[in-house]
PASEBA-1860 file (N, C-alpha, C; in nm, 3 decimals):
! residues 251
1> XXXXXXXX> 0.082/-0.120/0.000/0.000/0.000/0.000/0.086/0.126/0.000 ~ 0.230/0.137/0.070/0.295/0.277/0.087/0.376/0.293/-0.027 ~ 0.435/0.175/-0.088/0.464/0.146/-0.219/0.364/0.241/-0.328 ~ 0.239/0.171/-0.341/0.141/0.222/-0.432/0.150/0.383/-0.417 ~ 0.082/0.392/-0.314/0.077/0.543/-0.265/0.205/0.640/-0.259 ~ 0.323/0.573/-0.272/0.451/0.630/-0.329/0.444/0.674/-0.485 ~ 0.422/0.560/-0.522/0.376/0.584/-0.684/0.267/0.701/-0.729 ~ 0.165/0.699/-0.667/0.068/0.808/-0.747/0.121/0.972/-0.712
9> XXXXXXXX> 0.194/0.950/-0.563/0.287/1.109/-0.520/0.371/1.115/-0.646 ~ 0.413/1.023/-0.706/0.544/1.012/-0.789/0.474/1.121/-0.971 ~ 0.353/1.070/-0.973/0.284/1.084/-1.066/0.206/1.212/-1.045 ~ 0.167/1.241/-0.943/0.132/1.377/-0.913/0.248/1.508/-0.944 ~ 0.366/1.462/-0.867/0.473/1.546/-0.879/0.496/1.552/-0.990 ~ 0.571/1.451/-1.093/0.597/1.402/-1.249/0.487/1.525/-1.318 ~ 0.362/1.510/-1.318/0.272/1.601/-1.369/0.281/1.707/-1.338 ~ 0.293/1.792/-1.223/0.304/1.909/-1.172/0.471/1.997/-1.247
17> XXXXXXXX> 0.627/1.866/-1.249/0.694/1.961/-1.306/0.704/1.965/-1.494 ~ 0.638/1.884/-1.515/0.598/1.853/-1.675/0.533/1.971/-1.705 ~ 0.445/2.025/-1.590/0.382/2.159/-1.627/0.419/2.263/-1.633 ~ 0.490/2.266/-1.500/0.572/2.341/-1.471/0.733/2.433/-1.494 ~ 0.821/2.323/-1.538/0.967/2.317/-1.579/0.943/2.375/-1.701 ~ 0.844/2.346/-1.817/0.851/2.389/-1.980/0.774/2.548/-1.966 ~ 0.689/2.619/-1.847/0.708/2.746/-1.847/0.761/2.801/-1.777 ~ 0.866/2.746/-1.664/0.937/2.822/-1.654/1.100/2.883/-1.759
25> XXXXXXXX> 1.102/2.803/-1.840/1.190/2.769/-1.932/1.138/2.852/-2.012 ~ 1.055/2.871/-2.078/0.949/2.992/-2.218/0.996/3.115/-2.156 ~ 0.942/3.141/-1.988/0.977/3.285/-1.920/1.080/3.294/-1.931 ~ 1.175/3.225/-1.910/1.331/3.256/-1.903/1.370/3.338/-2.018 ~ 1.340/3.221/-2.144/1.359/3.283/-2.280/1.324/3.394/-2.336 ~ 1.195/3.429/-2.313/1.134/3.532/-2.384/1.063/3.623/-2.289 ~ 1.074/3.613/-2.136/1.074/3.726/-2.065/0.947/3.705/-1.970 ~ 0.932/3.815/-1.877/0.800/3.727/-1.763/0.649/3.862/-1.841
33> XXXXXXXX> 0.696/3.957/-1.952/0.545/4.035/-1.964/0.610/4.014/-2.141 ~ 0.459/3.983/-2.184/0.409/3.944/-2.284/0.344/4.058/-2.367 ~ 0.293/4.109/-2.524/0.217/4.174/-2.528/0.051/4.123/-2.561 ~ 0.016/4.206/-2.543/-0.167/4.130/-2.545/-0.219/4.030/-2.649 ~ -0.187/4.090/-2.786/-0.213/3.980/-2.853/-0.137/3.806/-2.869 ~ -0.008/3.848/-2.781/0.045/3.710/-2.734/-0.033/3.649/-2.672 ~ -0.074/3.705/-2.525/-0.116/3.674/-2.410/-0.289/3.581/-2.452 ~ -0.342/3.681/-2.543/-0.438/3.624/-2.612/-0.440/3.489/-2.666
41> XXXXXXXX> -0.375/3.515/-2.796/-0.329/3.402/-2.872/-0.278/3.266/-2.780 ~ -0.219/3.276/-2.647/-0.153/3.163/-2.554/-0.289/3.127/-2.469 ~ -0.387/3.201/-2.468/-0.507/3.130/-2.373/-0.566/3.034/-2.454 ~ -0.597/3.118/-2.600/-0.646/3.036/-2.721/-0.589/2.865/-2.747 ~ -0.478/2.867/-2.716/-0.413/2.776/-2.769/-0.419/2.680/-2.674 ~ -0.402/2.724/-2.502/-0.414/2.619/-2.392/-0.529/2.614/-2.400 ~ -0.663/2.643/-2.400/-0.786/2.628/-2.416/-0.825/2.488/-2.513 ~ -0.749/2.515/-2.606/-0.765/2.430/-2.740/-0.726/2.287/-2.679
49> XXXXXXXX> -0.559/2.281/-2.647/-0.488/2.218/-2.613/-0.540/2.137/-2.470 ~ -0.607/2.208/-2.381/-0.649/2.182/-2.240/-0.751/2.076/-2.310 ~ -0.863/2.093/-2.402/-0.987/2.008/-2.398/-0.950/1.886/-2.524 ~ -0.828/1.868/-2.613/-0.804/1.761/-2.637/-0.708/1.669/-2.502 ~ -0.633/1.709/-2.436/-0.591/1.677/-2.344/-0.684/1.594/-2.248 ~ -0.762/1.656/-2.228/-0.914/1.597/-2.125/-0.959/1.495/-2.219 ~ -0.969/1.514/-2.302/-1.058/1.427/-2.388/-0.962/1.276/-2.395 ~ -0.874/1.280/-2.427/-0.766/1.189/-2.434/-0.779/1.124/-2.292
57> XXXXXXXX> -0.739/1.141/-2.177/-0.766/1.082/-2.076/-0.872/1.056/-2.030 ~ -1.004/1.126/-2.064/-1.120/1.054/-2.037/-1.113/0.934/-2.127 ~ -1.110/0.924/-2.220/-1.153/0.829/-2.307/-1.084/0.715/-2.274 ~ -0.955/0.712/-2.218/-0.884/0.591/-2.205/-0.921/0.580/-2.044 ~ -0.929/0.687/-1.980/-1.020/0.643/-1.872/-1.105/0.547/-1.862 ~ -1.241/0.548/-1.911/-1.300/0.502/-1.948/-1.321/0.327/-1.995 ~ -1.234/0.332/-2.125/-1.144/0.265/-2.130/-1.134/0.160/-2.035 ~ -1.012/0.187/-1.968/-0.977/0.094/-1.855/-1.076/0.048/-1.717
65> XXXXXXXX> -1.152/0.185/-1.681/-1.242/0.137/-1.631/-1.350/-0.002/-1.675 ~ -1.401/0.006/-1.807/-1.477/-0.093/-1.848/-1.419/-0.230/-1.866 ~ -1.305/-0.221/-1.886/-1.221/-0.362/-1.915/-1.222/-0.441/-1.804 ~ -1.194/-0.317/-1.659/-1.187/-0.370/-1.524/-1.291/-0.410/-1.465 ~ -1.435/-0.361/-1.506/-1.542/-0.410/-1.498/-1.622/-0.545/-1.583 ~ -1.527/-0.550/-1.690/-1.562/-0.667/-1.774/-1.477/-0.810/-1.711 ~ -1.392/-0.781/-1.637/-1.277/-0.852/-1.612/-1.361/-0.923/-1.464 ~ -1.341/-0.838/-1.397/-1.459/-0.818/-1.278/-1.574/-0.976/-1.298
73> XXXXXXXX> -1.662/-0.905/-1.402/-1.806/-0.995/-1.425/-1.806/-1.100/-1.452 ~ -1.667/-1.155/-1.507/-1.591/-1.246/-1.589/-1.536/-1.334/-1.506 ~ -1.482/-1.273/-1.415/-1.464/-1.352/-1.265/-1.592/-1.420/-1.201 ~ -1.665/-1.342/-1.128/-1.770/-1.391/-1.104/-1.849/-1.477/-1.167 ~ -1.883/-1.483/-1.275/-1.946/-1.589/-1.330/-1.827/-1.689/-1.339 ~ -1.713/-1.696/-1.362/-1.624/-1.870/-1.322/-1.696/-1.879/-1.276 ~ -1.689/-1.760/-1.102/-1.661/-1.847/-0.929/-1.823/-1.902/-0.943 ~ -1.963/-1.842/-1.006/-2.074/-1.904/-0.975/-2.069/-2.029/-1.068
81> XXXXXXXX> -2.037/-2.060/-1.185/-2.022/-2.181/-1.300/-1.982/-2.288/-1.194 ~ -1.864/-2.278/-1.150/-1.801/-2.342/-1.053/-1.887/-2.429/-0.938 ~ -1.897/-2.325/-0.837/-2.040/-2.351/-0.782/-2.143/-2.410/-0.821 ~ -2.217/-2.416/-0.905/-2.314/-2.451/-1.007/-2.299/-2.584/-1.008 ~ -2.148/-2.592/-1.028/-2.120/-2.722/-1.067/-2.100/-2.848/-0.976 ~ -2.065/-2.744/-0.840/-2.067/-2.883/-0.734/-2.184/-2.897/-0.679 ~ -2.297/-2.790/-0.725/-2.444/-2.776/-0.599/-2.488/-2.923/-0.719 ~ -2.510/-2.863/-0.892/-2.576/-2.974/-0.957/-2.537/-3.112/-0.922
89> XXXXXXXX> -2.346/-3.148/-0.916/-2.306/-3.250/-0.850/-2.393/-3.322/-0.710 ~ -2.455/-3.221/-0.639/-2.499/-3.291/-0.504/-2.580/-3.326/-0.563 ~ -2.691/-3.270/-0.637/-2.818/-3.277/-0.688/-2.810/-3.450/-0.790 ~ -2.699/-3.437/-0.831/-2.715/-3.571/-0.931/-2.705/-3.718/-0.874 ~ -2.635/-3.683/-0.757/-2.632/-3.809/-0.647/-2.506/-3.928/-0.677 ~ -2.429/-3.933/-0.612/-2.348/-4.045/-0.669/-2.202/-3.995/-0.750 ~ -2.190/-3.832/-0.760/-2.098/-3.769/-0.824/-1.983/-3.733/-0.679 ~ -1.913/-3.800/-0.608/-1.860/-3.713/-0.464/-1.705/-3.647/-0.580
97> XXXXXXXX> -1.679/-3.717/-0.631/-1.544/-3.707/-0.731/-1.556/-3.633/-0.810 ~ -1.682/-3.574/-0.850/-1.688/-3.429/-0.953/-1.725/-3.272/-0.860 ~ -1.740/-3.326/-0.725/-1.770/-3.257/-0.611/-1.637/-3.205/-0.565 ~ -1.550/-3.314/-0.559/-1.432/-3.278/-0.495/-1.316/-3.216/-0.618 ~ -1.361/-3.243/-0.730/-1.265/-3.177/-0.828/-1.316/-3.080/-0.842 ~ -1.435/-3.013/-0.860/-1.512/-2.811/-0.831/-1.472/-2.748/-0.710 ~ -1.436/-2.820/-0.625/-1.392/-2.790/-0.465/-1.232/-2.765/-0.524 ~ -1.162/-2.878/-0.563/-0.982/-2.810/-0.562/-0.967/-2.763/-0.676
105> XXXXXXXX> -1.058/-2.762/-0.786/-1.049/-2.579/-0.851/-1.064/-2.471/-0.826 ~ -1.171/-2.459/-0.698/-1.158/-2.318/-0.690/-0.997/-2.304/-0.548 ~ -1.000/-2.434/-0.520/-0.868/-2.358/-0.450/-0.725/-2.386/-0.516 ~ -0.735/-2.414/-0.633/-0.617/-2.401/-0.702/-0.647/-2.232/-0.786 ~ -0.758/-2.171/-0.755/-0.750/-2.070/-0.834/-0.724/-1.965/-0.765 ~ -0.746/-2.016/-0.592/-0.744/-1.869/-0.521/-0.569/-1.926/-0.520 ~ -0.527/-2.027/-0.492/-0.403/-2.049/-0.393/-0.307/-2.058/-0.529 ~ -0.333/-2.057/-0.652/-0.182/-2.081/-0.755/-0.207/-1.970/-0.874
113> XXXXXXXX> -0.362/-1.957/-0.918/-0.387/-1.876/-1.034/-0.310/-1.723/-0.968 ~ -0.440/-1.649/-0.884/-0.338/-1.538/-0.857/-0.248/-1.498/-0.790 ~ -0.154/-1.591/-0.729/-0.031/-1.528/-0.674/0.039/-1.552/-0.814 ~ 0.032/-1.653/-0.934/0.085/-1.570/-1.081/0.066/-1.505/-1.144 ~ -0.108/-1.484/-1.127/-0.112/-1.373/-1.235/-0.057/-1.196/-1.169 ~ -0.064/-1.232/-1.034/-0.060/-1.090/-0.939/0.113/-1.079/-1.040 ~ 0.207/-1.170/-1.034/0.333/-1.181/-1.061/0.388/-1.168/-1.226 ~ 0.320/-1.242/-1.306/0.321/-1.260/-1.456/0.215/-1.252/-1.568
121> XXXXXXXX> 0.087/-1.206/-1.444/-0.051/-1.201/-1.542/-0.095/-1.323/-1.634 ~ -0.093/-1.424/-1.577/-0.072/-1.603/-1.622/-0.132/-1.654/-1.534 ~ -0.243/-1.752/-1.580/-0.355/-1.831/-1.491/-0.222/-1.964/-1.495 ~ -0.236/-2.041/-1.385/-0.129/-2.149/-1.289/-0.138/-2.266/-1.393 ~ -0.030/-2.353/-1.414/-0.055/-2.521/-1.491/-0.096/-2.571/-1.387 ~ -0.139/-2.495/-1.235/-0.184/-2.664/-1.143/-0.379/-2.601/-1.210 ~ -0.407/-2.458/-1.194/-0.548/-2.456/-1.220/-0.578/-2.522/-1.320 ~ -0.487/-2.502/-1.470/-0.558/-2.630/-1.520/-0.547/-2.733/-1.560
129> XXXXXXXX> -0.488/-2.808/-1.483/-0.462/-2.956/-1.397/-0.606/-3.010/-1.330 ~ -0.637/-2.902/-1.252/-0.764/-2.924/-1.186/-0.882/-2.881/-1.254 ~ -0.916/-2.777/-1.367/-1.012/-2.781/-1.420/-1.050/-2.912/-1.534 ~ -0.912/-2.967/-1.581/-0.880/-3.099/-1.672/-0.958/-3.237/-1.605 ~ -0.943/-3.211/-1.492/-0.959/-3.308/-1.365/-1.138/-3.308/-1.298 ~ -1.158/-3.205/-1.313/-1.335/-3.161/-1.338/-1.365/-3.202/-1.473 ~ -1.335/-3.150/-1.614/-1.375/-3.212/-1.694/-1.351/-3.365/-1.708 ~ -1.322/-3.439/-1.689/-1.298/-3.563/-1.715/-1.364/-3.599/-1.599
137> XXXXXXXX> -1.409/-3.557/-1.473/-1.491/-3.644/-1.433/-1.683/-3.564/-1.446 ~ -1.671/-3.487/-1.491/-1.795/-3.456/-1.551/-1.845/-3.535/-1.714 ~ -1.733/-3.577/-1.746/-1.755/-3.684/-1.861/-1.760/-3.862/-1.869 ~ -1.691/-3.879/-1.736/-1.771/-4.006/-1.657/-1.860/-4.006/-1.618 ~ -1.985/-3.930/-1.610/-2.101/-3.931/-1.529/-2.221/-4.005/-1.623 ~ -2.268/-4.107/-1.562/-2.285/-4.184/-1.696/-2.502/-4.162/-1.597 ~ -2.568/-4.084/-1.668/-2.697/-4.057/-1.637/-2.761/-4.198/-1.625 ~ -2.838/-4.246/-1.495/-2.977/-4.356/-1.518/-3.121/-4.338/-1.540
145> XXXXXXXX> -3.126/-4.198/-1.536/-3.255/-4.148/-1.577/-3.274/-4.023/-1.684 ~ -3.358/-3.969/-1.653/-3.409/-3.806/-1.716/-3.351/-3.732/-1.648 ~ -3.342/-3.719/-1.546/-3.291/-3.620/-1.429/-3.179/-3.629/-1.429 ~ -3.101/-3.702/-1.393/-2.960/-3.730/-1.417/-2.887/-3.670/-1.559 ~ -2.967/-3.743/-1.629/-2.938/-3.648/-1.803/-2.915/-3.555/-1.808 ~ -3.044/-3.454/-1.745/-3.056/-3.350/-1.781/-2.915/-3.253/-1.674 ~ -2.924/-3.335/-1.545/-2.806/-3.218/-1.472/-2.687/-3.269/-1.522 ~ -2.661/-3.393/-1.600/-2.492/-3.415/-1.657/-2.439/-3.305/-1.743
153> XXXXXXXX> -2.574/-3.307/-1.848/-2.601/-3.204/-1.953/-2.547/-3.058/-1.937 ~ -2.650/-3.036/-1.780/-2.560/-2.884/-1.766/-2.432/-2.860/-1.709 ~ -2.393/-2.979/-1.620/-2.311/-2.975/-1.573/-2.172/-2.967/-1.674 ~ -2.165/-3.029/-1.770/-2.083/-3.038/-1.884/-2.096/-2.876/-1.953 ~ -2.177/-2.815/-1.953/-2.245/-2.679/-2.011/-2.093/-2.578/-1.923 ~ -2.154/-2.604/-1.791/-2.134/-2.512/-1.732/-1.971/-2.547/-1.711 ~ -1.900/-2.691/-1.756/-1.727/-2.691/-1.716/-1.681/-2.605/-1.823 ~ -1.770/-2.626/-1.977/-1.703/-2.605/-2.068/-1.702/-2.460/-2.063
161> XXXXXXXX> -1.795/-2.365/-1.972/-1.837/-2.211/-1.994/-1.721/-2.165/-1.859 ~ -1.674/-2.268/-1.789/-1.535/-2.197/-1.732/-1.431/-2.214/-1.810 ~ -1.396/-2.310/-1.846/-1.276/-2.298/-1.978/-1.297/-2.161/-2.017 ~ -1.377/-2.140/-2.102/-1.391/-2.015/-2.168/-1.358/-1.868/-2.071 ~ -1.433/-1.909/-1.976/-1.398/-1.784/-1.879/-1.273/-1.810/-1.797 ~ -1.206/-1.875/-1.803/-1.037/-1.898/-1.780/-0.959/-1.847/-1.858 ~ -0.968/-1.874/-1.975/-0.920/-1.831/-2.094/-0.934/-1.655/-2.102 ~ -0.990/-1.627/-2.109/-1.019/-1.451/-2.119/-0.910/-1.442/-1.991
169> XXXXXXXX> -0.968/-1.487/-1.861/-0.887/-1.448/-1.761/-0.738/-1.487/-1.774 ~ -0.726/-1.536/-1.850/-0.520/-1.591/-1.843/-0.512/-1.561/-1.903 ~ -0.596/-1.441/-2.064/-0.558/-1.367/-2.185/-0.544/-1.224/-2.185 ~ -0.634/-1.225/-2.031/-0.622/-1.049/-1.997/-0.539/-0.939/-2.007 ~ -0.525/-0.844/-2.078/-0.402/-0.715/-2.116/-0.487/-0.607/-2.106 ~ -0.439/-0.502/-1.972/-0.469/-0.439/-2.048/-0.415/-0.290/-2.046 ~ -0.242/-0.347/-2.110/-0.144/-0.282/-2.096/-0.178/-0.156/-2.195 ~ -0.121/-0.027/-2.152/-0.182/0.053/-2.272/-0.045/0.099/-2.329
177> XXXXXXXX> -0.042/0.118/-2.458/0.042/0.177/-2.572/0.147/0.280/-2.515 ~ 0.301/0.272/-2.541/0.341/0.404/-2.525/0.312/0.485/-2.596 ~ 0.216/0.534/-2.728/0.174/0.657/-2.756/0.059/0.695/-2.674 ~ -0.009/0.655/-2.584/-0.078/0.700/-2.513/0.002/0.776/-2.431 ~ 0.086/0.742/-2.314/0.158/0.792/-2.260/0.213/0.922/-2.301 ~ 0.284/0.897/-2.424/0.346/0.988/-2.506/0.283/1.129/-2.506 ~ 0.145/1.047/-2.566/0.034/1.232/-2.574/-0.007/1.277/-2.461 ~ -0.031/1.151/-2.325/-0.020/1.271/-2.237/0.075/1.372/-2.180
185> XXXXXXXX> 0.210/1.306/-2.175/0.277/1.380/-2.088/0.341/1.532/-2.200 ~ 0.314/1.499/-2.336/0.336/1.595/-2.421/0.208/1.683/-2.377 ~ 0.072/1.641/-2.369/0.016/1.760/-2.381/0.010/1.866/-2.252 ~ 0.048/1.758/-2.155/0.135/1.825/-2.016/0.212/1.946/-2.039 ~ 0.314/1.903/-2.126/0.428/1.960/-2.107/0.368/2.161/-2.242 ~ 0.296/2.117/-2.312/0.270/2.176/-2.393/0.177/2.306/-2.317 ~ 0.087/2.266/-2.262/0.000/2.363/-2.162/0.097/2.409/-2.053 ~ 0.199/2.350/-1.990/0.246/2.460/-1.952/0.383/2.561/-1.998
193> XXXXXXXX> 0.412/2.543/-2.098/0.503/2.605/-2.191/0.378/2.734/-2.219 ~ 0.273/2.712/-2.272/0.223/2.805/-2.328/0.158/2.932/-2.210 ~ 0.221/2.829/-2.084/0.122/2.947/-1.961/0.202/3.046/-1.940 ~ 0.293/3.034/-2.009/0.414/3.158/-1.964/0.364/3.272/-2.014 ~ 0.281/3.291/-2.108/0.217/3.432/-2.110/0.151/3.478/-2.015 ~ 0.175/3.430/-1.904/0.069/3.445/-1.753/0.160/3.500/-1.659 ~ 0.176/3.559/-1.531/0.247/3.632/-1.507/0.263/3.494/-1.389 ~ 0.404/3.476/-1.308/0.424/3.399/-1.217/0.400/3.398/-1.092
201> XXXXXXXX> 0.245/3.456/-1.071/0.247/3.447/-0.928/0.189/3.330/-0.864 ~ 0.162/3.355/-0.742/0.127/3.211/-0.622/-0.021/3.181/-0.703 ~ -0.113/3.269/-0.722/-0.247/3.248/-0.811/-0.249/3.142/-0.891 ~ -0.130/3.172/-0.990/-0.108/3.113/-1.157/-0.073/2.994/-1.151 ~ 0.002/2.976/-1.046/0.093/2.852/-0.974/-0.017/2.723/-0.934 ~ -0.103/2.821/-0.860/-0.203/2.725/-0.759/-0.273/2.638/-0.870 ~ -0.321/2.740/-0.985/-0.389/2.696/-1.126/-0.349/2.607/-1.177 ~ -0.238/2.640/-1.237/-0.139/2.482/-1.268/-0.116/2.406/-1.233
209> XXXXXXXX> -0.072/2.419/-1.048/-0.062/2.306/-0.976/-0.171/2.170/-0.983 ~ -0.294/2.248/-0.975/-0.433/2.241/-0.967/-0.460/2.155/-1.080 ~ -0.453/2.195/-1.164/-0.480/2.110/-1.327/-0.397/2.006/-1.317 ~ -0.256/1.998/-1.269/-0.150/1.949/-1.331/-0.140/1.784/-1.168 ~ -0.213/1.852/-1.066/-0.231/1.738/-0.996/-0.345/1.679/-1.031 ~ -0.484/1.710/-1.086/-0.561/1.624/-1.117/-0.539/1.523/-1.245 ~ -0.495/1.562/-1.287/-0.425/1.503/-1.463/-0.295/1.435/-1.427 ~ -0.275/1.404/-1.307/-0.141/1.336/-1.212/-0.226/1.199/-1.155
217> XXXXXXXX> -0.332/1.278/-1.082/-0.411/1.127/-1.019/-0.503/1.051/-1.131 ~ -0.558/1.147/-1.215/-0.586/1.047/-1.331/-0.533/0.946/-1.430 ~ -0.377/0.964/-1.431/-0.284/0.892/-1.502/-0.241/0.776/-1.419 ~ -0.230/0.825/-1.282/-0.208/0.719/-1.189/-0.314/0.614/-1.226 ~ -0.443/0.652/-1.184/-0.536/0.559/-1.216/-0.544/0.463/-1.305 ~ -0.527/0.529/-1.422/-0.514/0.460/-1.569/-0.456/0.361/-1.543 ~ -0.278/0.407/-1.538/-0.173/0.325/-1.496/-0.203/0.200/-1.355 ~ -0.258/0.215/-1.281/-0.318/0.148/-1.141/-0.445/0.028/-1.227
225> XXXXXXXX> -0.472/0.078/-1.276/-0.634/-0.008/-1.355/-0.581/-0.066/-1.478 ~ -0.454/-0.053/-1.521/-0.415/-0.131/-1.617/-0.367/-0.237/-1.566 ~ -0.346/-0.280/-1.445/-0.268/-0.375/-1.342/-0.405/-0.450/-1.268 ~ -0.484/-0.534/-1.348/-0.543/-0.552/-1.227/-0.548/-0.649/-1.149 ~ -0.465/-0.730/-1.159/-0.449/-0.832/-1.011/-0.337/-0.761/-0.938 ~ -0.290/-0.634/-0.950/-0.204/-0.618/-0.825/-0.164/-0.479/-0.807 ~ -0.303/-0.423/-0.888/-0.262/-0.261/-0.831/-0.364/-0.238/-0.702 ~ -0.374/-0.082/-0.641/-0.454/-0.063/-0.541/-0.578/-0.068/-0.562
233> XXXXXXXX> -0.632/-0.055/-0.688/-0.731/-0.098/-0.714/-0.762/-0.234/-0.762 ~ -0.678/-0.323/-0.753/-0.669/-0.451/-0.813/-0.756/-0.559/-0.822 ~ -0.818/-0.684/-0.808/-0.867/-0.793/-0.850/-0.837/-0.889/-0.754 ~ -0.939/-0.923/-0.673/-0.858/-1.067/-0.560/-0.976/-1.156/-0.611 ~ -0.910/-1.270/-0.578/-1.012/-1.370/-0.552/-1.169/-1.417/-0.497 ~ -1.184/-1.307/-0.413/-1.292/-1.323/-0.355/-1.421/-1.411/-0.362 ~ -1.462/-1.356/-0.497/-1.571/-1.449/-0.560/-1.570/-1.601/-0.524 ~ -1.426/-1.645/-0.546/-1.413/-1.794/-0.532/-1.422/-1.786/-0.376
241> XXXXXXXX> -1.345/-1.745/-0.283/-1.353/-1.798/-0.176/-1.477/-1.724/-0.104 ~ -1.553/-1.712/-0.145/-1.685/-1.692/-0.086/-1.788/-1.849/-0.183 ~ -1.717/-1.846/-0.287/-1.810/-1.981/-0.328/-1.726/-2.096/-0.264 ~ -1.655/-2.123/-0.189/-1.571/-2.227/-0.141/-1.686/-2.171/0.050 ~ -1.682/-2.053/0.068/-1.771/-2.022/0.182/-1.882/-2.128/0.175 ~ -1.981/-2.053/0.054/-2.078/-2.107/0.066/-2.085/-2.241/0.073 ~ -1.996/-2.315/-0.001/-1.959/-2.515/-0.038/-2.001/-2.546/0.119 ~ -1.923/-2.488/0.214/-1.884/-2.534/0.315/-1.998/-2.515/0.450
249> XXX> -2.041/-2.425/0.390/-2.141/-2.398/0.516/-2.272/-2.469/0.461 ~ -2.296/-2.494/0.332/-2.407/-2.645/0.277/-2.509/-2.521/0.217 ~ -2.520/-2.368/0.225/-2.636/-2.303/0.176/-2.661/-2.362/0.040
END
């Protein structure tokens, strides 16, 4: 956590002299009073410059937010498939071995999947060892009736619809481009080059500061939500070990 929270100070500051350093550098050059139609022409331009800037980080905002929410939903339905799969198991009678292989999948997923993916973003060879180990005994289940049929049926439904949702999860990226990067910290650096037609006081400062720390914690974010099994906003297991909860307490 002091780690993390080291990082977004890091990114706040980073933003603040990106803004900062390129007008004080313009003033140096070309002086701290401007004439009007400069002064003009330089609001025009950060104005311009300010709302593609916004726009750019909302959008990848955005962005990453939804991925993390898709990623999210994607989880949860494994951990309930899963589930699903050992409640139908009780229900079919005579399955304890397709019971106990839905049981050490989900704890090969809390106990091997993410301490790798937290590490390499890579679902574990023991998880699917053990989801291999569910399918094959969901394909011994040999039905004596209608009923039986029908829950083998889903039960097979529902191994093959975690595969799938394993797969997304051990395919997950959602590293973003260094030209993203690129345009922000350029359009950083660009808005405050152009503020030097502004005179340097504590006011002008606070302004910049102001812009230049919110457009600091928003990048953090980005950067934080592109990580998601192991940033501060990150991705745990939960889902599963609340469906390993429920296994256990018989709801």
């Amino acid at each position: 956590m002091l780690t993390t929270l080291a990082i977004a100070l890091s990114f706040i500051v980073l933003a603040f002299l990106a803004a900062a350093l390129p007008s004080a550098f313009m003033r140096r050059r070309y002086g701290h009073e401007q004439p009007a139609e400069t002064r003009e022409l330089g609001r025009e331009v950060t104005a311009r410059i300010g709302v593609l800037h916004g726009l750019i980080l909302g959008l990848v905002f955005g962005q990453v937010v939804a991925q993390d929410n898709d990623l999210r939903n994607g989880i949860q339905a494994e951990a309930a498939a899963v589930e699903q799969v050992w409640y139908d198991a009780a229900r079919y009678g005579g399955a304890p071995q397709l019971q106990r292989a839905a049981e050490a999948y989900m704890h090969a997923v809390v106990e091997r999947d993410w301490p790798r993916q937290q590490a390499q973003a890579q679902v574990s060879d023991e998880g699917w060892r053990a989801w291999r180990t569910m399918l094959d005994a969901s394909l011994a289940l040999e039905p004596g009736n209608r009923r039986q049929s029908l829950l083998a049926s889903s039960i097979h439904a529902e191994v093959l619809q975690i595969q799938r949702l394993r797969q997304v999860r051990g395919y997950h990226s959602a590293a973003l481009p260094f030209e993203f990067w690129f345009a922000a910290i350029v359009g950083l650096v660009l808005i405050g080059a152009v503020m030097f037609v502004h005179q340097a006081d504590r006011k002008h400062l606070a302004l910049v500061g102001a812009y230049s720390t919110y457009a600091g914690l928003v990048l953090f974010m980005i950067w934080d939500l592109s990580q998601p099994y192991k940033g501060m906003i990150g991705i745990g297991p939960e889902a599963f070990v609340q469906a390993l909860e429920s296994i256990r307490s018989g709801i």
